[in-house]
C-alpha positions, 0 to 999 in steps of 0.5 A: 489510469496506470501510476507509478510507485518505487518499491524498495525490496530486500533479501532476508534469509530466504524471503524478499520483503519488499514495501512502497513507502508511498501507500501506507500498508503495502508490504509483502514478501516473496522467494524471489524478487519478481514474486515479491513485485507482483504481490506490491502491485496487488497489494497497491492496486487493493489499497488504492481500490479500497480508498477510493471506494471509502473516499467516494462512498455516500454513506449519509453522514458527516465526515470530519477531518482533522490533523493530529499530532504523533510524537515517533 
């Protein structure tokens, strides 16, 4: 399955860093834009792997599930 995500980028000194602001987690930088989009993709697709390995892992005990409340 193929998914679409924006990715804001931007110049820092040298370095691009860019992130998508929809998967926690996924940073990355580059020395040009088109490096910096190719480590996201990555970054994305390792994130999304990783979450649905843990989310349909049976590992025989009980998950719970609860809100929490943070003050930012």
């Amino acid at each position: 399955m193929e998914r679409t995500f924006e990715a804001t980028i931007e110049k820092r000194d040298k370095w691009y860093i860019g992130w998508v602001d929809e998967v926690p987690g996924a940073f990355s930088q580059g020395k040009t834009i088109k490096e910096v989009q190719e480590n996201l993709v990555e970054a994305v697709q390792l994130i999304l792997e990783t979450q649905d390995e843990l989310n349909t892992e049976d590992t025989g005990t009980k998950l719970y599930k609860k809100k929490i409340r943070v003050q930012v």
